[in-house]
ZALO-319253 format. One record per residue (C-alpha): residue in one letter; chain; z, x, y. Coordinates in steps of 0.1 Angstrom, whole numbers, plus 5000, padded with zeros to 4 digits. Layout:
r:A; c:A; c3:Z; c1:X; c2:Y;
...
This chain:
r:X; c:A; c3:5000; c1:5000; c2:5000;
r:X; c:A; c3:4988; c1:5021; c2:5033;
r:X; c:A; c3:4978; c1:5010; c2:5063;
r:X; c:A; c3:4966; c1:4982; c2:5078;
r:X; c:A; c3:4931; c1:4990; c2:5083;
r:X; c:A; c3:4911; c1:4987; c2:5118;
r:X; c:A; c3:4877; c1:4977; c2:5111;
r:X; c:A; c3:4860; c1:4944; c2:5128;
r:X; c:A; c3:4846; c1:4914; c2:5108;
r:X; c:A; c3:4815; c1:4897; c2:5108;
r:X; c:A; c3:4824; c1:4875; c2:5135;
r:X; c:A; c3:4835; c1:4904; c2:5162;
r:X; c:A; c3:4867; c1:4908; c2:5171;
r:X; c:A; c3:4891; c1:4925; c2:5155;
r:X; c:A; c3:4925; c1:4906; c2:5160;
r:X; c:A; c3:4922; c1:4879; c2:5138;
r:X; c:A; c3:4918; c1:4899; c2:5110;
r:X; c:A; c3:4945; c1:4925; c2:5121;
r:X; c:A; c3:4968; c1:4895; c2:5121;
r:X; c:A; c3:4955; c1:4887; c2:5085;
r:X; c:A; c3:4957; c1:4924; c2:5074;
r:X; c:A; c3:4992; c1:4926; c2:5088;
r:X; c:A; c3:5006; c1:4891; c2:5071;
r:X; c:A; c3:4991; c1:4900; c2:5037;
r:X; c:A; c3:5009; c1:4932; c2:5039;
r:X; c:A; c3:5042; c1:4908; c2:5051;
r:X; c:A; c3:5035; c1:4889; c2:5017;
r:X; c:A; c3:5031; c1:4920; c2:4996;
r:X; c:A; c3:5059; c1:4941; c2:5007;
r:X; c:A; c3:5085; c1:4907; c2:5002;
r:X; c:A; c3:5069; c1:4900; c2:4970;
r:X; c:A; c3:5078; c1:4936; c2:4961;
r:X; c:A; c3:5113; c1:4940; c2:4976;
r:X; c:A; c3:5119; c1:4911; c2:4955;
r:X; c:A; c3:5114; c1:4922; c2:4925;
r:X; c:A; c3:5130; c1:4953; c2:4935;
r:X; c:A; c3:5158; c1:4931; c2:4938;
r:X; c:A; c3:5152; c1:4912; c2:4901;
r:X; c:A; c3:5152; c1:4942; c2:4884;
r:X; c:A; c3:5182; c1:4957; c2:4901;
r:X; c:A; c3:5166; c1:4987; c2:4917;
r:X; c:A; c3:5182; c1:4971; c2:4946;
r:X; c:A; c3:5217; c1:4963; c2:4935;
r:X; c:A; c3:5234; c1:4937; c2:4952;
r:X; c:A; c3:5253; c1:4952; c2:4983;
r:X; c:A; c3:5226; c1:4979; c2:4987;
r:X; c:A; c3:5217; c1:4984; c2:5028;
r:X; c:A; c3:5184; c1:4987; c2:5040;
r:X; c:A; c3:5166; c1:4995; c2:5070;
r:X; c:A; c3:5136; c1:4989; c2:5083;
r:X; c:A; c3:5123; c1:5025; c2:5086;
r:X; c:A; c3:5136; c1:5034; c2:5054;
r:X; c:A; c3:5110; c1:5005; c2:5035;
r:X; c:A; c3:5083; c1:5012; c2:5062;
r:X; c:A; c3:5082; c1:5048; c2:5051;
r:X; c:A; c3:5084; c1:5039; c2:5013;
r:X; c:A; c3:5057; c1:5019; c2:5014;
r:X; c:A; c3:5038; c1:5042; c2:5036;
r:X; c:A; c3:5034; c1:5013; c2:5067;
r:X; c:A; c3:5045; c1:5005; c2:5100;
r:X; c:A; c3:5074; c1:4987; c2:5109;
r:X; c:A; c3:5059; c1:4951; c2:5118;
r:X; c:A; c3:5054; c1:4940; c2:5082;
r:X; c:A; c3:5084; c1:4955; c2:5068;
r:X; c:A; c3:5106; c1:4936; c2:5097;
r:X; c:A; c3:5090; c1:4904; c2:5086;
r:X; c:A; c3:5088; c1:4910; c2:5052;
r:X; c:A; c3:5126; c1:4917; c2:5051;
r:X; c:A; c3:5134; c1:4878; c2:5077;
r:X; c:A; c3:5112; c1:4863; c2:5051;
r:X; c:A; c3:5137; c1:4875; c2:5023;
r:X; c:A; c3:5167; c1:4866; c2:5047;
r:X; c:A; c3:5153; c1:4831; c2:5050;
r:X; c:A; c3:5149; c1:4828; c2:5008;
r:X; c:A; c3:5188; c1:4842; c2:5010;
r:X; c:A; c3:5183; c1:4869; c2:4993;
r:X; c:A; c3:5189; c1:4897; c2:5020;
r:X; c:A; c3:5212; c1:4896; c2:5051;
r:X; c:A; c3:5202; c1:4906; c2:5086;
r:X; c:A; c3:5232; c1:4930; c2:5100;
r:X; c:A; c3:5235; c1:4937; c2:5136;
r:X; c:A; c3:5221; c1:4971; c2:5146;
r:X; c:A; c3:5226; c1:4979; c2:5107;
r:X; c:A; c3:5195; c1:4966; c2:5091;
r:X; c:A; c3:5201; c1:4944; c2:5063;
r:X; c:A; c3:5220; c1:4943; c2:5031;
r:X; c:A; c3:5210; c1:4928; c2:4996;
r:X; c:A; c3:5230; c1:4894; c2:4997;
r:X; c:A; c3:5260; c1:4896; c2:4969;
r:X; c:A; c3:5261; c1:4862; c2:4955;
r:X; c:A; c3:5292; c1:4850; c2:4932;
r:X; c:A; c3:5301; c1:4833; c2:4900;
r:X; c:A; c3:5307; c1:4804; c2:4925;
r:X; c:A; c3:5273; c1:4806; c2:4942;
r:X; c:A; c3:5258; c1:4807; c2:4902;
r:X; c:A; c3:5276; c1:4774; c2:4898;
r:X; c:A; c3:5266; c1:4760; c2:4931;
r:X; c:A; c3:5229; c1:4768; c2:4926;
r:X; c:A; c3:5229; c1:4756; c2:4889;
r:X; c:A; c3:5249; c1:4726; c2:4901;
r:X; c:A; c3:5223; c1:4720; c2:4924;
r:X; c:A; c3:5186; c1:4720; c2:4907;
r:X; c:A; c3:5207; c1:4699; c2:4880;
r:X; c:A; c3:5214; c1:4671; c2:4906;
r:X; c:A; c3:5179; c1:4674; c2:4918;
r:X; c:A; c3:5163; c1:4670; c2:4886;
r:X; c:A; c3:5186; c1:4640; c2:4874;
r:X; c:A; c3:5180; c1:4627; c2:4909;
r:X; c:A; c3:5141; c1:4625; c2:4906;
r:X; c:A; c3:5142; c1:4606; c2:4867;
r:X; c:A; c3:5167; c1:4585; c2:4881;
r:X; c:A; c3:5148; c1:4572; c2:4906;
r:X; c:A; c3:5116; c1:4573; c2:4893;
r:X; c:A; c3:5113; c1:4575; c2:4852;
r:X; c:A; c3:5081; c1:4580; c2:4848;
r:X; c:A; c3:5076; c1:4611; c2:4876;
r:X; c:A; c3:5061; c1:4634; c2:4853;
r:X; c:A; c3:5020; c1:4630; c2:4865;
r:X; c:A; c3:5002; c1:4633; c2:4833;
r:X; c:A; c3:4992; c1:4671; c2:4836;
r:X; c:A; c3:4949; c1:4677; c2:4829;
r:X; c:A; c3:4946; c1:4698; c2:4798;
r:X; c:A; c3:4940; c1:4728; c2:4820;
r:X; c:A; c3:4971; c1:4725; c2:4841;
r:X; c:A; c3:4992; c1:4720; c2:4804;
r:X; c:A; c3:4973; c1:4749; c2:4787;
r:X; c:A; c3:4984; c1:4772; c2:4818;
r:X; c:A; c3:5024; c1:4763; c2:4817;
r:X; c:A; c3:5021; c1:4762; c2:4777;
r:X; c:A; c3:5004; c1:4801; c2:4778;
r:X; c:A; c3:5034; c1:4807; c2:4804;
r:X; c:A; c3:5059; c1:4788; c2:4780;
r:X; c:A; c3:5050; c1:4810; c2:4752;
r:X; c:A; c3:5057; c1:4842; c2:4769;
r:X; c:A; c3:5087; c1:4837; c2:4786;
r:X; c:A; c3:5103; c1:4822; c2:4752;
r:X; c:A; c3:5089; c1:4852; c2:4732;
r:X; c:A; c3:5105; c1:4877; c2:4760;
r:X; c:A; c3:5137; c1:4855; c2:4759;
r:X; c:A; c3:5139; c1:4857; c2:4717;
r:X; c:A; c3:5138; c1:4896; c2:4722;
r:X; c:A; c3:5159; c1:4898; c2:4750;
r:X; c:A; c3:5137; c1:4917; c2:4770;
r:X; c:A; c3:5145; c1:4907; c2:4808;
r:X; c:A; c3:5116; c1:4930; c2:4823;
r:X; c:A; c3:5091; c1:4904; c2:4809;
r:X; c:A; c3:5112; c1:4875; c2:4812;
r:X; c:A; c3:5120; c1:4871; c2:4847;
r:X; c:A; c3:5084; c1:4871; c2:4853;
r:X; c:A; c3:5072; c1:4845; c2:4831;
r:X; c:A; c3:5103; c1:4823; c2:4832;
r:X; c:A; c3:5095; c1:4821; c2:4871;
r:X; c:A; c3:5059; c1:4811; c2:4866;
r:X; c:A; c3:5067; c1:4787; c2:4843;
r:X; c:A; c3:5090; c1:4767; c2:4860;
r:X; c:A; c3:5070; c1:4768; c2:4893;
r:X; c:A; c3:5038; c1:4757; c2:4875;
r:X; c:A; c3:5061; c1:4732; c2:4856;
r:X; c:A; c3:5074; c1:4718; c2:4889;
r:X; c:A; c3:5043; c1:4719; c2:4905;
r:X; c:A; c3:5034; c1:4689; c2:4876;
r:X; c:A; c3:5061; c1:4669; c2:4895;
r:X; c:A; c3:5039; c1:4667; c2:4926;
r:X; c:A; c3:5066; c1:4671; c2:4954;
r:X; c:A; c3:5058; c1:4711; c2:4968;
r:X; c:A; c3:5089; c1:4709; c2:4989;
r:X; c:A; c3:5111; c1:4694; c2:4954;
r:X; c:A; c3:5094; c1:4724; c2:4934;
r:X; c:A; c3:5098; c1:4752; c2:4964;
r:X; c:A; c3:5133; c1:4743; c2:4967;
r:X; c:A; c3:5136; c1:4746; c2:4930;
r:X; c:A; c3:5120; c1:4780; c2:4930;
r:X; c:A; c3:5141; c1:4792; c2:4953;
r:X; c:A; c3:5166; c1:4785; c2:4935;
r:X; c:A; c3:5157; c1:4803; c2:4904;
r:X; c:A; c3:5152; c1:4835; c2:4920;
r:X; c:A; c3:5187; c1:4833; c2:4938;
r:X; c:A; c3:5198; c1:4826; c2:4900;
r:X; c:A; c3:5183; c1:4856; c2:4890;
r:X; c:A; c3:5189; c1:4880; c2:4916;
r:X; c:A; c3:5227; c1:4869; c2:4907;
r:X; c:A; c3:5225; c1:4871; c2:4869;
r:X; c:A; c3:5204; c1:4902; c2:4861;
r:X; c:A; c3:5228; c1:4930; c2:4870;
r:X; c:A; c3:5253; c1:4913; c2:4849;
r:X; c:A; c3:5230; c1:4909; c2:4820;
r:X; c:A; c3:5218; c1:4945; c2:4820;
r:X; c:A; c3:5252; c1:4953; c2:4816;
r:X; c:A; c3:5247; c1:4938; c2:4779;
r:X; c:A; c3:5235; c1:4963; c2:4751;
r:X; c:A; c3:5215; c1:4934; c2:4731;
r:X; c:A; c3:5204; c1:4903; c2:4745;
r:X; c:A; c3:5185; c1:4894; c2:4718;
r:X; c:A; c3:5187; c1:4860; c2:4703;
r:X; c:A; c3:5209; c1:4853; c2:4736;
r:X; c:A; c3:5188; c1:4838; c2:4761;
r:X; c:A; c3:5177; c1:4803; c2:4763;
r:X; c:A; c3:5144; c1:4798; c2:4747;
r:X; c:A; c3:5134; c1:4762; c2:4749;
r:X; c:A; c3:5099; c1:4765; c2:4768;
r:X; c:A; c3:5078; c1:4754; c2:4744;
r:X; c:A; c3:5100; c1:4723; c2:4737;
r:X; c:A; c3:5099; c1:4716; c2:4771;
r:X; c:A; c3:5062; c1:4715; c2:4773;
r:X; c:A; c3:5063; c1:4697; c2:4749;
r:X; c:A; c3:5083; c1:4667; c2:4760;
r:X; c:A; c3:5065; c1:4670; c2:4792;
r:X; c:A; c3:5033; c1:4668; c2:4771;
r:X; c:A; c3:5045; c1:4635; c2:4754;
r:X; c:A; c3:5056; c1:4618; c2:4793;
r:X; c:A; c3:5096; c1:4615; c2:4775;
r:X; c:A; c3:5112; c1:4618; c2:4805;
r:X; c:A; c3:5150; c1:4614; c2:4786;
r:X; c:A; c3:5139; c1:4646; c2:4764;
r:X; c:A; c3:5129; c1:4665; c2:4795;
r:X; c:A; c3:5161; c1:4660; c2:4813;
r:X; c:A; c3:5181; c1:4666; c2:4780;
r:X; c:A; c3:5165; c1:4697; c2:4772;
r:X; c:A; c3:5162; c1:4712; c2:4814;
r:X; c:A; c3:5205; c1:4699; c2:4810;
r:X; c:A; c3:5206; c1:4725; c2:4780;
r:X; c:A; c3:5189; c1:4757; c2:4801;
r:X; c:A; c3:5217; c1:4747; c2:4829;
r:X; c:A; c3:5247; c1:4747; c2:4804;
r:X; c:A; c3:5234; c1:4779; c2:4786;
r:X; c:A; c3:5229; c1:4793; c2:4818;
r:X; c:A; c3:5267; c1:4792; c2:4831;
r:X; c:A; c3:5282; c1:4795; c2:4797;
r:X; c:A; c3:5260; c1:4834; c2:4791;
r:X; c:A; c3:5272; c1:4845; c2:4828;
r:X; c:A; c3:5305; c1:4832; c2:4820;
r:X; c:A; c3:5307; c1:4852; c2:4790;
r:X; c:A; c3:5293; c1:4880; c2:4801;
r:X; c:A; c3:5314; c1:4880; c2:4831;
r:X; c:A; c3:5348; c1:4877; c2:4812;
r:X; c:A; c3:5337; c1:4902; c2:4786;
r:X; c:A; c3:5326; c1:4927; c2:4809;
């Protein structure tokens, strides 16, 4: 990732496509400090600065700014005065909170409307079942490297089938906030094999067959595994 490049389009002009050069660089370094932060290369706590990311990634200090206000806005960094930001440390209480959360938003949305599951196009399905089948395989072996990955895609193309963006951004925001708490705890663990909750496919395939009461069931299951592994692993550790 260097530079923003200076070149004019077809049009003439060069600003408009400085401004696009410079927000696709915004997107790309927050999607990368994010995983930084999924993976634990940036533990929770950890202080950053501006400069410090601009010269890792070999670019000015405009993108990196922004990049870092978009992550302070998904909660997972916070902006320090004259100090630069820090990696948000979220707690036990914050897992429950957040789990607590996309649980009542779920039940809230078949309560209300049963049948809110839009009956996905064989494309759309065959997309979230190829996504199903790689985040449960990742999750059997335990490897969270994979996992994170997949289990994110799948539940945002999986929400996306709901056809509320601001229901299924909200949800995804969640998630990572989950995961940015869970995964230094879980690295901690010397096998997570067999340990992680593995009910994709099942889900896909109750959304396949419109059962709304299986759906909620089984997304009631990942919530309940979720707190009881942290838990565990918590009190263990």
């Amino acid at each position: 990732m260097r530079g923003t490049g200076s070149g004019r389009d077809h049009h003439g002009g060069s600003g408009d496509r400085s401004a696009v050069t410079r927000n696709t660089l915004r997107q790309q370094i927050a999607e990368a400090l994010r995983d930084e932060i999924l993976a634990g290369r940036l533990p929770v706590g950890r202080h950053v600065t501006v400069k410090e990311i601009a010269d890792q990634y070999g670019v000015s200090a405009t993108p990196v700014r922004e990049a870092l206000v978009d992550l302070a806005a998904q909660g997972l960094v916070d902006m320090e005065h004259h100090r630069g930001f820090q990696v948000h440390p979220f707690t036990l209480d914050d897992f429950r909170s957040m789990v607590e959360a996309r649980a009542l938003v779920i039940d809230g949305i078949f309560r209300s409307d049963p049948e809110r599951l839009q009956g996905p196009t064989g494309r759309a399905l065959a997309s979230v079942r190829r996504r199903a089948e790689e985040a449960a395989r990742a999750s059997r072996a335990g490897d969270l490297d994979i996992l994170i990955g997949y289990d994110l895609r799948f539940w945002r193309e999986l929400g996306s089938l709901l056809g509320n963006p601001y229901i299924s951004d909200f949800l995804d925001r969640l998630r990572v906030q989950c995961w940015a708490f869970a995964v230094p705890y879980l690295r901690r663990e010397p096998d997570l094999k067999g340990r992680l909750w593995n009910g994709h496919n099942a889900l896909v395939d109750a959304v396949e067959q419109r059962d709304p009461a299986a759906v909620q069931r089984l997304i009631a299951d990942y919530n309940d595994h979720a707190l009881q592994l942290l838990e565990k692993v918590m009190h263990d550790g």
